[in-house]
C-alpha positions in Angstrom: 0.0 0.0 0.0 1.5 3.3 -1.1 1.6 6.6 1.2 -1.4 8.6 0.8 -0.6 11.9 -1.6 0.2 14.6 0.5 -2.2 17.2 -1.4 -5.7 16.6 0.4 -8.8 17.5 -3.3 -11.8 16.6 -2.9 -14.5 14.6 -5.4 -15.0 17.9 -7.6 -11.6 18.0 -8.5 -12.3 15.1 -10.5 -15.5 16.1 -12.3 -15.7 18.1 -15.6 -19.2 19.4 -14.3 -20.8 19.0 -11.3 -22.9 15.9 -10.0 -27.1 16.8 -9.7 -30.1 14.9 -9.1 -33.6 14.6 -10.3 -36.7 14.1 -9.0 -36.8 10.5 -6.9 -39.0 7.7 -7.6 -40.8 6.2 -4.6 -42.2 2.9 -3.2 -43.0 2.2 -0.1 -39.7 3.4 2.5 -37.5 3.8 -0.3 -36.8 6.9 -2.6 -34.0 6.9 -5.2 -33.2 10.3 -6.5 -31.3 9.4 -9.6 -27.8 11.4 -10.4 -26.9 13.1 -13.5 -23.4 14.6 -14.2 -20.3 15.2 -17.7 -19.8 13.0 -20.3 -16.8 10.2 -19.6 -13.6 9.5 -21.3 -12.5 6.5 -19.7 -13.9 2.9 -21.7 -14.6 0.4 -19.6 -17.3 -2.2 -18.6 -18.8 -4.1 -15.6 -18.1 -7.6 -15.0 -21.8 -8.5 -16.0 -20.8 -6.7 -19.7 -18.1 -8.3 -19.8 -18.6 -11.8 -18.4 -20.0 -13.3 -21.8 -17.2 -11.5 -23.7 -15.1 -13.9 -21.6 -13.8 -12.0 -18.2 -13.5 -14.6 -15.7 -13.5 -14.1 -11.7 -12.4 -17.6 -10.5 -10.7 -19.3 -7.1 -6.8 -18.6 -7.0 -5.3 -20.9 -8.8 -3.2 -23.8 -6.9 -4.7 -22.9 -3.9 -8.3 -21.1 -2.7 -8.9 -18.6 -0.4 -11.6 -16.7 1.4 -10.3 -13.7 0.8 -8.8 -13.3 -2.6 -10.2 -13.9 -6.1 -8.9 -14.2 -9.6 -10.0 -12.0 -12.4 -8.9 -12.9 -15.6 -9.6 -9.7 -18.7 -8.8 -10.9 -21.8 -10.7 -8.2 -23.9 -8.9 -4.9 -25.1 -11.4 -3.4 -22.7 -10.6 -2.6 -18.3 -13.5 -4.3 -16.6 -14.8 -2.1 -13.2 -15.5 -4.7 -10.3 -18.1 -2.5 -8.1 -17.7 -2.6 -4.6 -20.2 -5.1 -2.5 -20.8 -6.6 -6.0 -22.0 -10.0 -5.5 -20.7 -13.0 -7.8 -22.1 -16.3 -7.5 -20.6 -19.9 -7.7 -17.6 -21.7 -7.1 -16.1 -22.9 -3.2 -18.4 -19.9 -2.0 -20.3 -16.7 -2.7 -18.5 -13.6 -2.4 -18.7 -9.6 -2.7 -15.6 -7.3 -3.9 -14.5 -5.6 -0.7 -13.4 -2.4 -3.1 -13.8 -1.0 -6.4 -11.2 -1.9 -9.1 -10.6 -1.3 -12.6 -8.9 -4.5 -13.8 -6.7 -3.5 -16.7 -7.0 -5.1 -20.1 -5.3 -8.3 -21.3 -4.4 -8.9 -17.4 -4.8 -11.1 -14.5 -5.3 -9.1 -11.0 -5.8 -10.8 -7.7 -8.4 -8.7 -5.7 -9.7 -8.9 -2.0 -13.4 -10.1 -1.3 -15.5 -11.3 1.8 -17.4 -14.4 1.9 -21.2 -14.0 2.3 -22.2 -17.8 2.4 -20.3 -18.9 5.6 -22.1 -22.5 5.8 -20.1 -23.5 2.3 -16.4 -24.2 1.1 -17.4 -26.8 -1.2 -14.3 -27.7 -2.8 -15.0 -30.0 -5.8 -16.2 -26.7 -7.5 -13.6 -24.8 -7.3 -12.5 -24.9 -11.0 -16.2 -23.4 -11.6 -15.7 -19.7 -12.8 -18.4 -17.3 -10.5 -21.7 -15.7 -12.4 -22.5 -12.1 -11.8 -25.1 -12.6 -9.0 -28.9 -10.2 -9.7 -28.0 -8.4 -6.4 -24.9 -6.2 -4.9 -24.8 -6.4 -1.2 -27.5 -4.6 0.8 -26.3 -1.0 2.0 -25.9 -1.8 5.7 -23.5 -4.2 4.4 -21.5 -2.4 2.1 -21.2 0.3 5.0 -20.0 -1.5 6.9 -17.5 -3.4 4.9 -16.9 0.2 3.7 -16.1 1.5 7.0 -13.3 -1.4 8.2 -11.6 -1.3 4.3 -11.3 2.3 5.6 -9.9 1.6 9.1 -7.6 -0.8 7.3 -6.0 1.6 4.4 -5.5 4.7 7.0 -3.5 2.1 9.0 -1.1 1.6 5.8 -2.5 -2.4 5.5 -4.2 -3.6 2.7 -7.9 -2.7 1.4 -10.0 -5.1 3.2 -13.0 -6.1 5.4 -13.6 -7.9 8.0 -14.8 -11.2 7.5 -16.0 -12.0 11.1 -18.2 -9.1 11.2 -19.4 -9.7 7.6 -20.5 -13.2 8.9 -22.2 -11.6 11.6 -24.2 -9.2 9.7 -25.5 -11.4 7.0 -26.9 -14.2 9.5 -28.2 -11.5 12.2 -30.2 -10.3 8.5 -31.3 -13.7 7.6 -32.7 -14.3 11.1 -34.2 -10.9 11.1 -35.7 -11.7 7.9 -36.8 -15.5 8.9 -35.0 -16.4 5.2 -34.1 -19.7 4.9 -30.5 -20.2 3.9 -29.1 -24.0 4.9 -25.4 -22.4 4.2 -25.7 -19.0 5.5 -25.8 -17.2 2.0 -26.5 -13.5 1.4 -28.0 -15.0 -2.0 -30.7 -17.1 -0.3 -32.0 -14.0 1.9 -32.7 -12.2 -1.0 -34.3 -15.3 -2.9 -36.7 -15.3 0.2 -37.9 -11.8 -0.3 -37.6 -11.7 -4.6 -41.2 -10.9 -5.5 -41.4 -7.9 -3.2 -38.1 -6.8 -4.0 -38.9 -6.6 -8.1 -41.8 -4.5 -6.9 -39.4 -1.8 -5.9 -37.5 -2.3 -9.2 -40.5 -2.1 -11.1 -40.7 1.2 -9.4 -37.9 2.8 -9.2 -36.7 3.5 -13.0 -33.9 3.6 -14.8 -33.5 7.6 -16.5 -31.7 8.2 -19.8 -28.3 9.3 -18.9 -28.5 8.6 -15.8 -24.6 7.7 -13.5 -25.7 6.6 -10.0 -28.6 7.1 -7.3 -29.0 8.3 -4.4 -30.8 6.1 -1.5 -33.2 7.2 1.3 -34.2 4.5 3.4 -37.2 5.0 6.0 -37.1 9.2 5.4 -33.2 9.0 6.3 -30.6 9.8 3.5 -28.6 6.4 3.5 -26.3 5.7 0.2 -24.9 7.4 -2.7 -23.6 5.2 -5.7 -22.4 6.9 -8.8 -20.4 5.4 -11.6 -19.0 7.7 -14.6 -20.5 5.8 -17.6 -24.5 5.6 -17.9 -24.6 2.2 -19.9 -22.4 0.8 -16.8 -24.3 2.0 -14.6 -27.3 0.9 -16.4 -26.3 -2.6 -16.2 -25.7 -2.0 -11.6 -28.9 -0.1 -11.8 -31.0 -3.3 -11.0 -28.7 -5.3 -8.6 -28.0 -2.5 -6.7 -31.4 -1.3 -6.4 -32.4 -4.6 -5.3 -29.5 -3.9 -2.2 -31.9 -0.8 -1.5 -34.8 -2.8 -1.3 -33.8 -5.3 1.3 -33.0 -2.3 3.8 -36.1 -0.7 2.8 -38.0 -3.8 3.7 -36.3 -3.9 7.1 -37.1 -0.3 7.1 -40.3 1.6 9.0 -41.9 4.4 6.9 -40.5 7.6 6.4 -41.2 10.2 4.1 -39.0 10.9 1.4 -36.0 14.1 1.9 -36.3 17.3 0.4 -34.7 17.9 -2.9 -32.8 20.6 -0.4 -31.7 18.0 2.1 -30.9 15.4 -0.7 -28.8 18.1 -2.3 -26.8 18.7 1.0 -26.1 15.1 1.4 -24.8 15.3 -1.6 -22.4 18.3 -1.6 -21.2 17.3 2.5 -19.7 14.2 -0.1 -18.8 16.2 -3.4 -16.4 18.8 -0.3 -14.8 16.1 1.6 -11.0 16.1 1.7 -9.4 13.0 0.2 -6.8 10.4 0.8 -5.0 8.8 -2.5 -3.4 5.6 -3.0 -2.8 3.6 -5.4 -5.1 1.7 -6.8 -5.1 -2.2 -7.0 -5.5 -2.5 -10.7 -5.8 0.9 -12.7 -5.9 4.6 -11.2 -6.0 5.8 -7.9 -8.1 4.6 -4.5 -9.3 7.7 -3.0 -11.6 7.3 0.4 -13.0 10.2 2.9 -14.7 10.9 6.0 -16.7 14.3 6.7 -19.3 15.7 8.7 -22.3 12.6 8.4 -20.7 11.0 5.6 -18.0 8.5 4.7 -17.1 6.5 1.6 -14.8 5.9 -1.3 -14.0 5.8 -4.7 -11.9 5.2 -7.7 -10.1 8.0 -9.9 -8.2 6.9 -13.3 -6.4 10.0 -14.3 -8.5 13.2 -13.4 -11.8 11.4 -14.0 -14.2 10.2 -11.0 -14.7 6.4 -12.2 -17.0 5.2 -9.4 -18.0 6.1 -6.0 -20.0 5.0 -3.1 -20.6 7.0 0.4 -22.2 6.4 3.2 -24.5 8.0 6.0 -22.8 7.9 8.9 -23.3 9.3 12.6 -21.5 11.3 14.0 -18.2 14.3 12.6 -15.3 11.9 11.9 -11.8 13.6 10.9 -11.8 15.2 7.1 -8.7 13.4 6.5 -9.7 10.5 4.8 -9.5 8.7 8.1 -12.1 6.6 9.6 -14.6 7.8 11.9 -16.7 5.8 14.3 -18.0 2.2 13.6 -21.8 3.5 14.1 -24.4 2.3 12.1 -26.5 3.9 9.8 -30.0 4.0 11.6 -30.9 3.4 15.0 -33.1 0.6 16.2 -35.9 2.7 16.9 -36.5 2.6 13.3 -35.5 -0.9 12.3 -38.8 -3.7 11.9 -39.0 -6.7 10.8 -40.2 -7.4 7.1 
Protein backbone atom coordinates (compact mmCIF):
# COMPACT_ATOMS: atom_id res chain seq x y z
CA UNK A 1 0.00 0.00 0.00
CA UNK A 2 1.53 3.30 -1.08
CA UNK A 3 1.56 6.60 1.18
CA UNK A 4 -1.44 8.63 0.82
CA UNK A 5 -0.56 11.86 -1.63
CA UNK A 6 0.21 14.62 0.50
CA UNK A 7 -2.22 17.19 -1.43
CA UNK A 8 -5.74 16.57 0.37
CA UNK A 9 -8.78 17.49 -3.35
CA UNK A 10 -11.77 16.60 -2.91
CA UNK A 11 -14.46 14.64 -5.38
CA UNK A 12 -14.95 17.91 -7.62
CA UNK A 13 -11.62 18.03 -8.50
CA UNK A 14 -12.32 15.14 -10.54
CA UNK A 15 -15.48 16.09 -12.33
CA UNK A 16 -15.68 18.07 -15.56
CA UNK A 17 -19.22 19.36 -14.35
CA UNK A 18 -20.76 18.96 -11.29
CA UNK A 19 -22.94 15.89 -10.00
CA UNK A 20 -27.12 16.83 -9.66
CA UNK A 21 -30.13 14.95 -9.10
CA UNK A 22 -33.57 14.55 -10.35
CA UNK A 23 -36.66 14.08 -8.96
CA UNK A 24 -36.82 10.47 -6.93
CA UNK A 25 -39.01 7.73 -7.62
CA UNK A 26 -40.81 6.16 -4.59
CA UNK A 27 -42.21 2.95 -3.21
CA UNK A 28 -43.03 2.17 -0.06
CA UNK A 29 -39.72 3.36 2.51
CA UNK A 30 -37.54 3.75 -0.28
CA UNK A 31 -36.80 6.93 -2.57
CA UNK A 32 -34.01 6.88 -5.22
CA UNK A 33 -33.21 10.28 -6.45
CA UNK A 34 -31.29 9.44 -9.64
CA UNK A 35 -27.75 11.36 -10.43
CA UNK A 36 -26.93 13.10 -13.46
CA UNK A 37 -23.45 14.61 -14.18
CA UNK A 38 -20.33 15.21 -17.74
CA UNK A 39 -19.80 12.98 -20.32
CA UNK A 40 -16.80 10.19 -19.59
CA UNK A 41 -13.62 9.47 -21.26
CA UNK A 42 -12.55 6.52 -19.74
CA UNK A 43 -13.85 2.92 -21.71
CA UNK A 44 -14.58 0.44 -19.63
CA UNK A 45 -17.34 -2.20 -18.63
CA UNK A 46 -18.77 -4.12 -15.64
CA UNK A 47 -18.09 -7.63 -14.96
CA UNK A 48 -21.79 -8.52 -15.97
CA UNK A 49 -20.75 -6.74 -19.68
CA UNK A 50 -18.09 -8.28 -19.77
CA UNK A 51 -18.65 -11.77 -18.37
CA UNK A 52 -20.04 -13.35 -21.80
CA UNK A 53 -17.22 -11.51 -23.66
CA UNK A 54 -15.07 -13.86 -21.59
CA UNK A 55 -13.83 -12.03 -18.21
CA UNK A 56 -13.50 -14.56 -15.71
CA UNK A 57 -13.53 -14.05 -11.69
CA UNK A 58 -12.39 -17.61 -10.47
CA UNK A 59 -10.72 -19.26 -7.10
CA UNK A 60 -6.83 -18.59 -6.95
CA UNK A 61 -5.28 -20.94 -8.83
CA UNK A 62 -3.17 -23.76 -6.87
CA UNK A 63 -4.65 -22.91 -3.86
CA UNK A 64 -8.31 -21.05 -2.65
CA UNK A 65 -8.90 -18.63 -0.43
CA UNK A 66 -11.65 -16.74 1.36
CA UNK A 67 -10.32 -13.66 0.81
CA UNK A 68 -8.82 -13.35 -2.63
CA UNK A 69 -10.16 -13.90 -6.07
CA UNK A 70 -8.86 -14.21 -9.59
CA UNK A 71 -10.04 -11.97 -12.45
CA UNK A 72 -8.90 -12.87 -15.57
CA UNK A 73 -9.62 -9.73 -18.71
CA UNK A 74 -8.82 -10.89 -21.81
CA UNK A 75 -10.67 -8.17 -23.94
CA UNK A 76 -8.94 -4.89 -25.06
CA UNK A 77 -11.37 -3.39 -22.66
CA UNK A 78 -10.56 -2.60 -18.31
CA UNK A 79 -13.51 -4.25 -16.57
CA UNK A 80 -14.84 -2.09 -13.21
CA UNK A 81 -15.51 -4.70 -10.32
CA UNK A 82 -18.07 -2.49 -8.12
CA UNK A 83 -17.67 -2.61 -4.64
CA UNK A 84 -20.24 -5.06 -2.53
CA UNK A 85 -20.80 -6.60 -6.01
CA UNK A 86 -22.04 -10.02 -5.45
CA UNK A 87 -20.74 -13.03 -7.83
CA UNK A 88 -22.09 -16.28 -7.46
CA UNK A 89 -20.64 -19.88 -7.67
CA UNK A 90 -17.62 -21.74 -7.08
CA UNK A 91 -16.13 -22.85 -3.20
CA UNK A 92 -18.40 -19.94 -2.04
CA UNK A 93 -20.29 -16.69 -2.73
CA UNK A 94 -18.53 -13.59 -2.38
CA UNK A 95 -18.69 -9.63 -2.74
CA UNK A 96 -15.55 -7.32 -3.92
CA UNK A 97 -14.53 -5.63 -0.66
CA UNK A 98 -13.39 -2.43 -3.06
CA UNK A 99 -13.85 -0.99 -6.36
CA UNK A 100 -11.21 -1.88 -9.06
CA UNK A 101 -10.59 -1.33 -12.61
CA UNK A 102 -8.87 -4.48 -13.85
CA UNK A 103 -6.74 -3.53 -16.70
CA UNK A 104 -6.98 -5.07 -20.13
CA UNK A 105 -5.34 -8.32 -21.25
CA UNK A 106 -4.45 -8.93 -17.42
CA UNK A 107 -4.83 -11.15 -14.53
CA UNK A 108 -5.34 -9.12 -11.02
CA UNK A 109 -5.77 -10.82 -7.69
CA UNK A 110 -8.43 -8.69 -5.65
CA UNK A 111 -9.68 -8.91 -2.03
CA UNK A 112 -13.39 -10.10 -1.34
CA UNK A 113 -15.47 -11.30 1.76
CA UNK A 114 -17.38 -14.40 1.89
CA UNK A 115 -21.19 -13.98 2.29
CA UNK A 116 -22.16 -17.79 2.42
CA UNK A 117 -20.31 -18.92 5.62
CA UNK A 118 -22.14 -22.52 5.84
CA UNK A 119 -20.13 -23.55 2.30
CA UNK A 120 -16.37 -24.21 1.14
CA UNK A 121 -17.40 -26.84 -1.22
CA UNK A 122 -14.28 -27.74 -2.81
CA UNK A 123 -14.98 -29.95 -5.80
CA UNK A 124 -16.25 -26.71 -7.47
CA UNK A 125 -13.56 -24.81 -7.29
CA UNK A 126 -12.49 -24.91 -10.96
CA UNK A 127 -16.16 -23.43 -11.62
CA UNK A 128 -15.72 -19.66 -12.77
CA UNK A 129 -18.44 -17.32 -10.48
CA UNK A 130 -21.65 -15.70 -12.43
CA UNK A 131 -22.52 -12.13 -11.75
CA UNK A 132 -25.15 -12.60 -8.99
CA UNK A 133 -28.91 -10.24 -9.71
CA UNK A 134 -28.01 -8.39 -6.42
CA UNK A 135 -24.92 -6.22 -4.92
CA UNK A 136 -24.83 -6.36 -1.15
CA UNK A 137 -27.48 -4.63 0.80
CA UNK A 138 -26.30 -1.04 2.03
CA UNK A 139 -25.91 -1.76 5.66
CA UNK A 140 -23.54 -4.17 4.42
CA UNK A 141 -21.46 -2.41 2.11
CA UNK A 142 -21.19 0.33 5.00
CA UNK A 143 -19.95 -1.53 6.86
CA UNK A 144 -17.46 -3.41 4.86
CA UNK A 145 -16.88 0.24 3.73
CA UNK A 146 -16.08 1.47 7.03
CA UNK A 147 -13.29 -1.43 8.24
CA UNK A 148 -11.59 -1.25 4.28
CA UNK A 149 -11.32 2.35 5.60
CA UNK A 150 -9.94 1.61 9.11
CA UNK A 151 -7.58 -0.78 7.26
CA UNK A 152 -6.04 1.63 4.41
CA UNK A 153 -5.50 4.66 7.04
CA UNK A 154 -3.47 2.07 9.01
CA UNK A 155 -1.12 1.58 5.79
CA UNK A 156 -2.50 -2.40 5.49
CA UNK A 157 -4.25 -3.62 2.69
CA UNK A 158 -7.89 -2.73 1.41
CA UNK A 159 -10.05 -5.08 3.16
CA UNK A 160 -12.99 -6.14 5.45
CA UNK A 161 -13.57 -7.86 8.04
CA UNK A 162 -14.82 -11.21 7.46
CA UNK A 163 -15.99 -12.03 11.06
CA UNK A 164 -18.17 -9.06 11.18
CA UNK A 165 -19.40 -9.71 7.59
CA UNK A 166 -20.46 -13.20 8.90
CA UNK A 167 -22.23 -11.62 11.57
CA UNK A 168 -24.22 -9.21 9.68
CA UNK A 169 -25.47 -11.36 6.99
CA UNK A 170 -26.92 -14.24 9.47
CA UNK A 171 -28.17 -11.46 12.20
CA UNK A 172 -30.16 -10.29 8.49
CA UNK A 173 -31.26 -13.74 7.56
CA UNK A 174 -32.73 -14.35 11.09
CA UNK A 175 -34.19 -10.90 11.14
CA UNK A 176 -35.73 -11.70 7.92
CA UNK A 177 -36.77 -15.54 8.90
CA UNK A 178 -35.01 -16.35 5.23
CA UNK A 179 -34.13 -19.72 4.93
CA UNK A 180 -30.48 -20.16 3.85
CA UNK A 181 -29.09 -23.95 4.92
CA UNK A 182 -25.43 -22.39 4.21
CA UNK A 183 -25.75 -18.96 5.46
CA UNK A 184 -25.77 -17.19 1.96
CA UNK A 185 -26.54 -13.51 1.36
CA UNK A 186 -28.00 -15.03 -1.95
CA UNK A 187 -30.73 -17.11 -0.33
CA UNK A 188 -31.99 -14.03 1.90
CA UNK A 189 -32.68 -12.21 -1.04
CA UNK A 190 -34.35 -15.28 -2.85
CA UNK A 191 -36.67 -15.29 0.22
CA UNK A 192 -37.93 -11.77 -0.34
CA UNK A 193 -37.59 -11.67 -4.62
CA UNK A 194 -41.23 -10.93 -5.46
CA UNK A 195 -41.40 -7.89 -3.18
CA UNK A 196 -38.08 -6.77 -4.03
CA UNK A 197 -38.91 -6.61 -8.11
CA UNK A 198 -41.84 -4.53 -6.91
CA UNK A 199 -39.37 -1.83 -5.88
CA UNK A 200 -37.49 -2.34 -9.17
CA UNK A 201 -40.49 -2.14 -11.12
CA UNK A 202 -40.72 1.20 -9.37
CA UNK A 203 -37.89 2.76 -9.21
CA UNK A 204 -36.72 3.51 -13.01
CA UNK A 205 -33.85 3.61 -14.80
CA UNK A 206 -33.52 7.61 -16.46
CA UNK A 207 -31.72 8.24 -19.82
CA UNK A 208 -28.31 9.25 -18.91
CA UNK A 209 -28.51 8.62 -15.77
CA UNK A 210 -24.61 7.69 -13.48
CA UNK A 211 -25.71 6.61 -9.95
CA UNK A 212 -28.64 7.07 -7.34
CA UNK A 213 -29.05 8.29 -4.36
CA UNK A 214 -30.79 6.12 -1.53
CA UNK A 215 -33.17 7.19 1.26
CA UNK A 216 -34.19 4.47 3.42
CA UNK A 217 -37.19 4.95 6.04
CA UNK A 218 -37.06 9.24 5.38
CA UNK A 219 -33.19 8.98 6.28
CA UNK A 220 -30.58 9.78 3.48
CA UNK A 221 -28.56 6.45 3.49
CA UNK A 222 -26.27 5.65 0.17
CA UNK A 223 -24.89 7.42 -2.67
CA UNK A 224 -23.59 5.17 -5.74
CA UNK A 225 -22.41 6.89 -8.81
CA UNK A 226 -20.40 5.42 -11.57
CA UNK A 227 -19.00 7.70 -14.60
CA UNK A 228 -20.45 5.82 -17.60
CA UNK A 229 -24.48 5.61 -17.89
CA UNK A 230 -24.59 2.19 -19.89
CA UNK A 231 -22.41 0.83 -16.81
CA UNK A 232 -24.32 1.99 -14.55
CA UNK A 233 -27.32 0.87 -16.43
CA UNK A 234 -26.26 -2.55 -16.21
CA UNK A 235 -25.68 -2.01 -11.57
CA UNK A 236 -28.95 -0.10 -11.84
CA UNK A 237 -30.98 -3.26 -11.04
CA UNK A 238 -28.66 -5.27 -8.63
CA UNK A 239 -28.02 -2.51 -6.68
CA UNK A 240 -31.44 -1.29 -6.40
CA UNK A 241 -32.37 -4.63 -5.34
CA UNK A 242 -29.51 -3.89 -2.25
CA UNK A 243 -31.85 -0.82 -1.49
CA UNK A 244 -34.83 -2.76 -1.32
CA UNK A 245 -33.81 -5.26 1.33
CA UNK A 246 -32.97 -2.31 3.76
CA UNK A 247 -36.10 -0.73 2.79
CA UNK A 248 -38.03 -3.81 3.71
CA UNK A 249 -36.33 -3.91 7.07
CA UNK A 250 -37.08 -0.30 7.11
CA UNK A 251 -40.34 1.63 9.00
CA UNK A 252 -41.86 4.38 6.87
CA UNK A 253 -40.48 7.62 6.38
CA UNK A 254 -41.22 10.17 4.13
CA UNK A 255 -39.00 10.91 1.41
CA UNK A 256 -36.04 14.12 1.93
CA UNK A 257 -36.26 17.31 0.36
CA UNK A 258 -34.74 17.93 -2.92
CA UNK A 259 -32.82 20.59 -0.40
CA UNK A 260 -31.66 18.03 2.10
CA UNK A 261 -30.87 15.44 -0.75
CA UNK A 262 -28.84 18.13 -2.26
CA UNK A 263 -26.83 18.70 1.04
CA UNK A 264 -26.13 15.11 1.40
CA UNK A 265 -24.75 15.35 -1.60
CA UNK A 266 -22.38 18.25 -1.62
CA UNK A 267 -21.20 17.35 2.52
CA UNK A 268 -19.70 14.17 -0.09
CA UNK A 269 -18.82 16.19 -3.37
CA UNK A 270 -16.43 18.78 -0.29
CA UNK A 271 -14.76 16.05 1.62
CA UNK A 272 -11.05 16.09 1.68
CA UNK A 273 -9.40 13.03 0.15
CA UNK A 274 -6.79 10.39 0.85
CA UNK A 275 -5.00 8.78 -2.54
CA UNK A 276 -3.35 5.57 -3.01
CA UNK A 277 -2.77 3.60 -5.36
CA UNK A 278 -5.08 1.65 -6.82
CA UNK A 279 -5.12 -2.20 -6.98
CA UNK A 280 -5.52 -2.54 -10.71
CA UNK A 281 -5.77 0.87 -12.70
CA UNK A 282 -5.95 4.59 -11.16
CA UNK A 283 -5.99 5.83 -7.92
CA UNK A 284 -8.11 4.62 -4.46
CA UNK A 285 -9.30 7.67 -3.03
CA UNK A 286 -11.62 7.34 0.43
CA UNK A 287 -12.99 10.22 2.87
CA UNK A 288 -14.69 10.90 5.97
CA UNK A 289 -16.68 14.29 6.69
CA UNK A 290 -19.32 15.65 8.75
CA UNK A 291 -22.27 12.59 8.37
CA UNK A 292 -20.74 11.01 5.57
CA UNK A 293 -18.01 8.53 4.67
CA UNK A 294 -17.05 6.47 1.56
CA UNK A 295 -14.82 5.93 -1.25
CA UNK A 296 -13.95 5.78 -4.67
CA UNK A 297 -11.86 5.18 -7.65
CA UNK A 298 -10.12 7.98 -9.95
CA UNK A 299 -8.19 6.91 -13.34
CA UNK A 300 -6.40 10.04 -14.33
CA UNK A 301 -8.46 13.18 -13.37
CA UNK A 302 -11.83 11.38 -13.95
CA UNK A 303 -14.19 10.16 -11.01
CA UNK A 304 -14.71 6.38 -12.15
CA UNK A 305 -17.01 5.23 -9.45
CA UNK A 306 -17.96 6.10 -6.02
CA UNK A 307 -20.05 4.99 -3.11
CA UNK A 308 -20.62 6.97 0.42
CA UNK A 309 -22.24 6.42 3.19
CA UNK A 310 -24.47 8.03 5.97
CA UNK A 311 -22.77 7.88 8.85
CA UNK A 312 -23.32 9.29 12.57
CA UNK A 313 -21.48 11.30 14.02
CA UNK A 314 -18.23 14.25 12.64
CA UNK A 315 -15.35 11.92 11.91
CA UNK A 316 -11.79 13.60 10.87
CA UNK A 317 -11.78 15.19 7.06
CA UNK A 318 -8.68 13.42 6.54
CA UNK A 319 -9.70 10.46 4.76
CA UNK A 320 -9.50 8.68 8.15
CA UNK A 321 -12.11 6.56 9.56
CA UNK A 322 -14.56 7.80 11.88
CA UNK A 323 -16.66 5.82 14.32
CA UNK A 324 -17.96 2.23 13.60
CA UNK A 325 -21.83 3.52 14.14
CA UNK A 326 -24.40 2.29 12.11
CA UNK A 327 -26.46 3.86 9.77
CA UNK A 328 -30.04 4.03 11.57
CA UNK A 329 -30.93 3.38 14.97
CA UNK A 330 -33.13 0.64 16.23
CA UNK A 331 -35.90 2.65 16.93
CA UNK A 332 -36.48 2.61 13.34
CA UNK A 333 -35.54 -0.87 12.27
CA UNK A 334 -38.81 -3.67 11.93
CA UNK A 335 -38.96 -6.74 10.82
CA UNK A 336 -40.21 -7.37 7.08
Amino acid sequence: MSVARTANPTLHDHLAAPLHLGEPDIHGPLAVFPIFGPATQLEYVSFAQAHAAGVAVKEMEGRAQVNDLLVINPTDTPVLLFEGEEVLGAQQNRTFDTSVLVPARSQLQVPVSCVEAGRWDGGRATEHFQPAPQAAYPELRRLKNQAVRQSVAMGQEARADQGAVWAEVAARGHSMAAPAPTGAMHDVFENSRSRLDEFCGAVRLHDGQIGALAAVGGELTVLDHVSRPDVFAVLHGPLVQGYALDALAAADGAAPSAEDANAFLQRIMTARLSEHDGIGMGRDVRFTAAGVGGAGLVAGEELVQLSAFAEDGEGPCSGEAGPATRIRRPSRRRIA
